[in-house]
C-alpha positions as semicolon CSV with decimal commas, in nm:
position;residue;x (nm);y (nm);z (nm)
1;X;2,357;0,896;-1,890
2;X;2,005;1,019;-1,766
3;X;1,878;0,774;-1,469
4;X;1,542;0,793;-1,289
5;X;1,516;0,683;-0,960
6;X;1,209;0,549;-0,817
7;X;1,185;0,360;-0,523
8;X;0,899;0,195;-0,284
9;X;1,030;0,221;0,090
10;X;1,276;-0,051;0,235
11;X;1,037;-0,159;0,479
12;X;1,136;-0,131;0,803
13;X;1,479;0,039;0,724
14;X;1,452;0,316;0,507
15;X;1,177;0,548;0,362
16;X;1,134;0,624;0,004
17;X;1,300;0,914;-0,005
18;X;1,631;0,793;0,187
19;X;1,598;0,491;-0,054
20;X;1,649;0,678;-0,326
21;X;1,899;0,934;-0,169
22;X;2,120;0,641;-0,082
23;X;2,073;0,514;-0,481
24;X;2,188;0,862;-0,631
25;X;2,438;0,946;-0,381
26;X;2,567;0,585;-0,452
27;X;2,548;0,629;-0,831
28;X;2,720;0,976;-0,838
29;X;2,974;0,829;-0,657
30;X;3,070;0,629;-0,967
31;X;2,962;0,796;-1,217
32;X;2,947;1,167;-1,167
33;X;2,872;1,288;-1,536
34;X;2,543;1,132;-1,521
35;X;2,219;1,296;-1,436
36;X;2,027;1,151;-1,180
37;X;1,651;1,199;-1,026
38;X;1,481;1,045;-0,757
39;X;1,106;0,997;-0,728
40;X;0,974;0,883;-0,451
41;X;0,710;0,619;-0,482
42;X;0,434;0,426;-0,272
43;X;0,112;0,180;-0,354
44;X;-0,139;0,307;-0,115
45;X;0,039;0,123;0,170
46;X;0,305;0,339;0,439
47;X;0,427;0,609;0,296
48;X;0,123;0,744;0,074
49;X;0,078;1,050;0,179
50;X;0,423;1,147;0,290
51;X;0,529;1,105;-0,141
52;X;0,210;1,272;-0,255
53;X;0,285;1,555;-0,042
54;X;0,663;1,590;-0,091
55;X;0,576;1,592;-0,453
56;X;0,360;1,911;-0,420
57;X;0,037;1,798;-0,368
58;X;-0,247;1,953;-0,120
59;X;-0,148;2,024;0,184
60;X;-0,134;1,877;0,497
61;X;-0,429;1,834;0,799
62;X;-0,299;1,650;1,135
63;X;-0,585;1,476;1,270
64;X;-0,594;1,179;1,612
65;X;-0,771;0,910;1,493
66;X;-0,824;0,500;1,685
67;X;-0,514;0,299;1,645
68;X;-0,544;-0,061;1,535
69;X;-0,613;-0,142;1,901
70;X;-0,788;0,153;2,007
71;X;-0,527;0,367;2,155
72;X;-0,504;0,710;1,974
73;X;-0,280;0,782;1,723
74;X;-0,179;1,036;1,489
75;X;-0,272;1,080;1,142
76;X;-0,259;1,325;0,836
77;X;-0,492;1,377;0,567
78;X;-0,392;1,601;0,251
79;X;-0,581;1,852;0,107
80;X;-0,598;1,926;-0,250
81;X;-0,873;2,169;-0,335
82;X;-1,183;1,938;-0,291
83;X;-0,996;1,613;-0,330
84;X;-0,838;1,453;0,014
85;X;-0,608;1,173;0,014
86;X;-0,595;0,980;0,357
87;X;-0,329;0,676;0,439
88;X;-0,535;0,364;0,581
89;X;-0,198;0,258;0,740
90;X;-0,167;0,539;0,969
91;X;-0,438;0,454;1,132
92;X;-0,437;0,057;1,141
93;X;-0,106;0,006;1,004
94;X;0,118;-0,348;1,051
95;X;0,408;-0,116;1,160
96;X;0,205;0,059;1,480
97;X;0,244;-0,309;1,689
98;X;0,501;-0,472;1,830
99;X;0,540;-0,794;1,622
100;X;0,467;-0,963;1,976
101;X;0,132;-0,654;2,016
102;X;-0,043;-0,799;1,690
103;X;-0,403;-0,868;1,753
104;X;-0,566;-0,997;1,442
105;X;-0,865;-1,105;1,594
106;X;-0,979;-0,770;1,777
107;X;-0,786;-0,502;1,565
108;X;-1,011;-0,243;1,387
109;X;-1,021;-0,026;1,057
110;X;-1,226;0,216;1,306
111;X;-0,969;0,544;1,257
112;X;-1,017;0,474;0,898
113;X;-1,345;0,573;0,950
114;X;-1,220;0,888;1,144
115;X;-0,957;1,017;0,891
116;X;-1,252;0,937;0,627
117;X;-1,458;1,149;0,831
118;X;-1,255;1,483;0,889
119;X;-1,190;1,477;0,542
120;X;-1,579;1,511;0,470
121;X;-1,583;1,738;0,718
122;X;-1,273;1,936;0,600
123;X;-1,493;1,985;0,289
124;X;-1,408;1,688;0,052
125;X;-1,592;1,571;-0,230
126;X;-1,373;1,340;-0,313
127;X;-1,160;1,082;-0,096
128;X;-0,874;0,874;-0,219
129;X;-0,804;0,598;0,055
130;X;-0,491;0,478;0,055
131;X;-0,461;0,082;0,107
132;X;-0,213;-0,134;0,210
133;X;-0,033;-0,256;0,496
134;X;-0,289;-0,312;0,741
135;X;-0,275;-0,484;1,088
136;X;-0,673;-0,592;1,064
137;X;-0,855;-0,830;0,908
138;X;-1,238;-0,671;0,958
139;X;-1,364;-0,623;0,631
140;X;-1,384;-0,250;0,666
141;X;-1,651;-0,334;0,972
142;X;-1,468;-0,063;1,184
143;X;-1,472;0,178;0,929
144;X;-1,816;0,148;0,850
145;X;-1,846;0,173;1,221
146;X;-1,687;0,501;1,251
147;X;-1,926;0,622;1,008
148;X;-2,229;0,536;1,164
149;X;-2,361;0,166;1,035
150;X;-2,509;-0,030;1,346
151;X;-2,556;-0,412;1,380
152;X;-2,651;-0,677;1,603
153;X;-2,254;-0,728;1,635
154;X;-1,968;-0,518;1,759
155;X;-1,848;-0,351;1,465
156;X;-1,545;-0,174;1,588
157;X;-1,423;-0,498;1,739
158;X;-1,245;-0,688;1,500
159;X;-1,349;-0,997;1,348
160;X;-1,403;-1,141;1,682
161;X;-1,676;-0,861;1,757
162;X;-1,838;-0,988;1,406
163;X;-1,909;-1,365;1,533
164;X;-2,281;-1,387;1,462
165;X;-2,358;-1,091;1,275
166;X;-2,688;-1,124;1,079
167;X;-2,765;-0,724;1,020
168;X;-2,560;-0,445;0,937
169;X;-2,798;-0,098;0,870
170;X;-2,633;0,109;0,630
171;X;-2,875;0,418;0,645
172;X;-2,640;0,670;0,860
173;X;-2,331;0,622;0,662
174;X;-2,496;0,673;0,327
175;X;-2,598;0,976;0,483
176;X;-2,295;1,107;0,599
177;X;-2,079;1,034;0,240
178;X;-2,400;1,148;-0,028
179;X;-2,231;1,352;-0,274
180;X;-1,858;1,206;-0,171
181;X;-1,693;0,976;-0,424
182;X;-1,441;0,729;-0,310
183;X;-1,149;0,590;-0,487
184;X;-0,988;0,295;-0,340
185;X;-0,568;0,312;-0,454
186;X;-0,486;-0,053;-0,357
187;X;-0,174;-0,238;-0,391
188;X;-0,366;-0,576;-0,426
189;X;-0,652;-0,681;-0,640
190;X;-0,754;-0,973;-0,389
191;X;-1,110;-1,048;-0,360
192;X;-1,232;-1,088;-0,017
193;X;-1,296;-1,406;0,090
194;X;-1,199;-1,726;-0,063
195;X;-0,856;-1,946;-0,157
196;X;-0,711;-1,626;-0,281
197;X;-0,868;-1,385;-0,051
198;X;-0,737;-1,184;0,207
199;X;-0,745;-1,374;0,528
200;X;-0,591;-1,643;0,318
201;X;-0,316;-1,445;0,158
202;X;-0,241;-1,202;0,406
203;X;-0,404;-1,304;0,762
204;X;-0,056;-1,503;0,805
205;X;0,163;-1,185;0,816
206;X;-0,055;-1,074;1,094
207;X;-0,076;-1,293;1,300
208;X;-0,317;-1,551;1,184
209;X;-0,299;-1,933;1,246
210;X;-0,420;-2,164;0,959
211;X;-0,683;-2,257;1,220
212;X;-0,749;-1,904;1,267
213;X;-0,754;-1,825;0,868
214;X;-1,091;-2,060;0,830
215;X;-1,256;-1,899;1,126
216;X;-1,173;-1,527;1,009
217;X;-1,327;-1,622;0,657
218;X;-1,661;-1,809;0,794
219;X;-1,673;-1,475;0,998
220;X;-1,652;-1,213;0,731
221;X;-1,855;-1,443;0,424
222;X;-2,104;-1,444;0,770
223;X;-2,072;-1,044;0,738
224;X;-2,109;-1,005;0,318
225;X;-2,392;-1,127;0,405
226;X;-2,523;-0,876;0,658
227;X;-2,422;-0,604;0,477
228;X;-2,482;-0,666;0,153
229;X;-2,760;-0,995;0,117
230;X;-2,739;-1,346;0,065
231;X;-2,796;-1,357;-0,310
232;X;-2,485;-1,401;-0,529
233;X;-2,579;-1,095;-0,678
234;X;-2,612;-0,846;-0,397
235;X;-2,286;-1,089;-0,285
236;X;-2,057;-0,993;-0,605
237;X;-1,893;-0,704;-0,440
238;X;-1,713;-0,932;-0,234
239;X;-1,576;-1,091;-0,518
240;X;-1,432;-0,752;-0,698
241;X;-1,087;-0,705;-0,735
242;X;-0,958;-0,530;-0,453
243;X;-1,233;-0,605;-0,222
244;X;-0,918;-0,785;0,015
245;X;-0,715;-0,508;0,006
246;X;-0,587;-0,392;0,361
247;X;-0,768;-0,668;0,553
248;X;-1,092;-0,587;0,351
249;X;-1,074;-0,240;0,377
250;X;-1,166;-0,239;-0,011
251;X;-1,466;-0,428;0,049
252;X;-1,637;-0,161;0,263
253;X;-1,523;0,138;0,018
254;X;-1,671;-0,066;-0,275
255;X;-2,006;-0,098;-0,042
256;X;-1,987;0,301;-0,057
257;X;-1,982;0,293;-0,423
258;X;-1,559;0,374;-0,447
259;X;-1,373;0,309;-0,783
260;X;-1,068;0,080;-0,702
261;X;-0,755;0,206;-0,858
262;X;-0,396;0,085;-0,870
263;X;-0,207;0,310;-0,581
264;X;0,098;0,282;-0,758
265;X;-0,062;0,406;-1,098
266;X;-0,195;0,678;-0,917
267;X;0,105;0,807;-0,771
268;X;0,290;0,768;-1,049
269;X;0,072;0,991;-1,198
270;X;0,051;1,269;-0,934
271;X;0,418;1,287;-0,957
272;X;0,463;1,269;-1,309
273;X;0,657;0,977;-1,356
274;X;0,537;0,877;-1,686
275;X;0,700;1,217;-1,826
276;X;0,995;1,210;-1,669
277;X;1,100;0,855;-1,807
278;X;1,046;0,966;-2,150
279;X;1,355;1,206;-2,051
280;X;1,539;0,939;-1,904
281;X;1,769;0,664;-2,104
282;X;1,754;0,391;-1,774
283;X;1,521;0,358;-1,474
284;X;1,568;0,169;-1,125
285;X;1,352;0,078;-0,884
286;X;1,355;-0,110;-0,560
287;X;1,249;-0,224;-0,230
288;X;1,314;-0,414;0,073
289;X;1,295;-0,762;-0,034
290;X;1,235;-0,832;-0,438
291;X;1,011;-1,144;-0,435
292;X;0,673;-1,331;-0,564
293;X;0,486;-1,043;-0,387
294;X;0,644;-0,781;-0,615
295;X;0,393;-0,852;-0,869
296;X;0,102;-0,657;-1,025
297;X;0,018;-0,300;-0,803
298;X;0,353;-0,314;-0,633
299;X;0,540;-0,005;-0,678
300;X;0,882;-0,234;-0,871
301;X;0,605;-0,353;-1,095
302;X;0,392;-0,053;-1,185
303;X;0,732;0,170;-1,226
304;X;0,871;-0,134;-1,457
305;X;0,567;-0,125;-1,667
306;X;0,620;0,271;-1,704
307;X;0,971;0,224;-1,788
308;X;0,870;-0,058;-2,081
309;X;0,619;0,215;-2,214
310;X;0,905;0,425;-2,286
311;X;1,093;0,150;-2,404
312;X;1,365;0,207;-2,123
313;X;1,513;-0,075;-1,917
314;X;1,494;-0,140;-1,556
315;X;1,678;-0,222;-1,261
316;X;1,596;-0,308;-0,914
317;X;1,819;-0,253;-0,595
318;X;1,646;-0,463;-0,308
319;X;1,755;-0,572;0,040
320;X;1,686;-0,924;-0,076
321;X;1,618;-1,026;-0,443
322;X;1,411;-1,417;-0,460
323;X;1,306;-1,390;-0,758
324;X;1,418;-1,576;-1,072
325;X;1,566;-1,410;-1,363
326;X;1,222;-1,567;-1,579
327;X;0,989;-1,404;-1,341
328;X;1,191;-1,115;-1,310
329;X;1,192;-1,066;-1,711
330;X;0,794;-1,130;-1,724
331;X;0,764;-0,827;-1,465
332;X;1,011;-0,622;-1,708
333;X;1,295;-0,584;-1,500
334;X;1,625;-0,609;-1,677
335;X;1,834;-0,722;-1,358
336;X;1,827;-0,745;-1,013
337;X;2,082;-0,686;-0,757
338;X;2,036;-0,742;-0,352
339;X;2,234;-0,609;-0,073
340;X;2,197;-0,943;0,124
341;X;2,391;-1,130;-0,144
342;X;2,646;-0,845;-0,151
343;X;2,732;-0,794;0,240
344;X;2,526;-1,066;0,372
345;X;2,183;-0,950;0,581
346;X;2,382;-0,869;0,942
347;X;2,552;-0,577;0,740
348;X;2,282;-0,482;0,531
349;X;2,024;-0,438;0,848
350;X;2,288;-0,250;1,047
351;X;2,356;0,000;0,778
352;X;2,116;0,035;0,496
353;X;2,198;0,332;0,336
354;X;2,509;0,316;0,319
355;X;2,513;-0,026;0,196
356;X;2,249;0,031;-0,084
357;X;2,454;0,366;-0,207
358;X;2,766;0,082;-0,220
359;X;2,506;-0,159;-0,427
360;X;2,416;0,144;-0,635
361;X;2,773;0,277;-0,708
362;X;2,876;-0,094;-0,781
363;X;2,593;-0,106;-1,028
364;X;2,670;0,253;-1,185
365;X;3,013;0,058;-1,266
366;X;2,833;-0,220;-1,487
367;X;2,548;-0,048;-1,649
368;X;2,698;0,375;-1,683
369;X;3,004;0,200;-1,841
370;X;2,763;0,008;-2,089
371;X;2,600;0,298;-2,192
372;X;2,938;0,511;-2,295
């Protein structure tokens, strides 16, 4: 039996990679005839750039951009002839605070705007921004920041720097990115603002009251405003899909004219995944906890859908699987199979590799066997 491996990172515990190292090395284990590859896979969230460079792509710039709160941190942008791919969560990631450090309310997408900027000044034409697992919830402001837009409001400070904003100039940053295009490779297609926006849908995971979800919105729909006009014309690009993605870090690349792409569609692409299922007779996937957020432009998703196009079915191994075997057919998995109900979560936090390569050779038992 062929079987492609193709995991998102187990947040938290493992990487990508080590995900699906454990897998394989779990799989051969039990089944040592079969073939097995691993492909390493991300959204746009953690992790981006590290799979698009172990793949082969570009090659790699260190840079020390703003953390979410300001301290410096470091960063890496990857080079590919005239086409640089920078990771939004390096530089304002969820994973850089202390769950007790988060700061909704004054974090800033400000090193964004610094990666964004040593990659124009490394000599790219193009920028993919990677999106997706942010600590902010600024709209981009800081970014915009970093590139030189003014306002009557601190624009590096979070949404609490943005109360009363009534005039964001432009001018400077248009300068500074003429002739760059920008492709936004999100793992969300959230609008904005709104019910289903992203203060609303993610502002909770960091760090975000109910009380404080309202204010954040009136705050940025304050800020659409100031950047873009009151009209609900010149307001529609808050309303695009992706516009929420990373705190509404998608909103400002979409002000800068960016394409919005699905991050997991691109990588699958820059590693070939597509080809190397059609080579493959079964493909599994996984992550760190298999639920409602799995959905469209998560990597268990997009590597599902690539597996139906070749007409190959598809497994997930997950710390934590909550999803119903309906919802997990409509996403095109074939089964589902979670450490947690396996070993229970102690065991499966204390040693997740070698738990998930025990998953994975207990799976290799069920499914290698079906295929002989």
């Amino acid at each position: 039996m062929r079987v492609l491996v193709a995991t998102d990172k187990f947040a938290g515990t493992l990487s990508a990679a080590e995900a699906g190292r454990a897998i394989a090395e779990g799989w051969r284990r039990t089944a040592p005839g079969d073939t097995v590859t691993v492909a390493a896979m991300a959204d746009g969230g953690p992790g981006f750039i590290d799979v698009l460079s172990a793949s082969g792509v570009g090659r790699l710039q260190a840079v020390t951009v703003r953390g979410p709160l300001g301290d410096p941190v470091p960063a890496t942008l990857l080079l590919d002839g005239t086409t640089a791919y920078v990771e939004s969560a390096q530089a304002c990631g969820l994973h850089l605070l202390a769950e007790d450090a988060r700061s909704p309310w004054t974090a800033s997408t400000f090193g964004v705007g610094q990666a964004i900027g040593a990659a124009i000044d490394a000599g790219a034409r193009r920028i993919v921004v990677g999106l997706g697992g942010s600590a902010t919830a600024d709209g981009g402001a800081g970014l915009l920041a970093a590139l030189g837009a003014t306002a009557d409001a601190a624009l590096e400070a979070g949404p609490r720097g943005l109360e009363g904003v009534t005039s964001v100039a432009l001018d400077a940053v248009r300068e500074r990115v003429s002739g760059v295009e920008f492709v936004a490779a999100a793992d969300v297609q959230t609008p904005l603002l709104g019910m289903f926006g992203a203060t609303k849908v993610f502002g909770p995971q960091k760090g975000l009251s109910d009380e404080d979800i309202l204010a954040v919105d009136r705050i940025l729909d304050r800020y659409v405003d100031a950047v873009c006009g009151a009209t609900p014309a010149e307001r529609r690009v808050a309303d695009e899909p992706g516009a929420g993605a990373a705190g509404g870090l998608g909103f400002a690349l979409l002000v800068l004219g960016a394409s919005v792409r699905s991050g997991i569609e691109l990588v699958a692409e820059a590693v070939g995944l597509p080809d190397a299922a059609a080579t493959h007779d079964l493909v599994v996937t996984g992550e760190g906890a298999f639920d409602y957020s799995s959905r469209a432009g998560k990597v268990v998703h997009g590597v599902a859908q690539i597996a139906q196009r070749s007409a190959l079915p598809c497994l997930v191994l997950a710390g934590r699987v909550d999803v119903g075997s309906r919802e997990m057919r409509a996403l095109g998995i074939e089964s589902a199979y979670g450490m947690v109900d396996y070993v229970g979560e102690e065991a499966a936090l204390r040693a997740p590799a070698e738990q998930l390569s025990a998953l994975a050779a207990r799976v290799a038992r069920t499914w290698s066997a079906r295929w002989e």
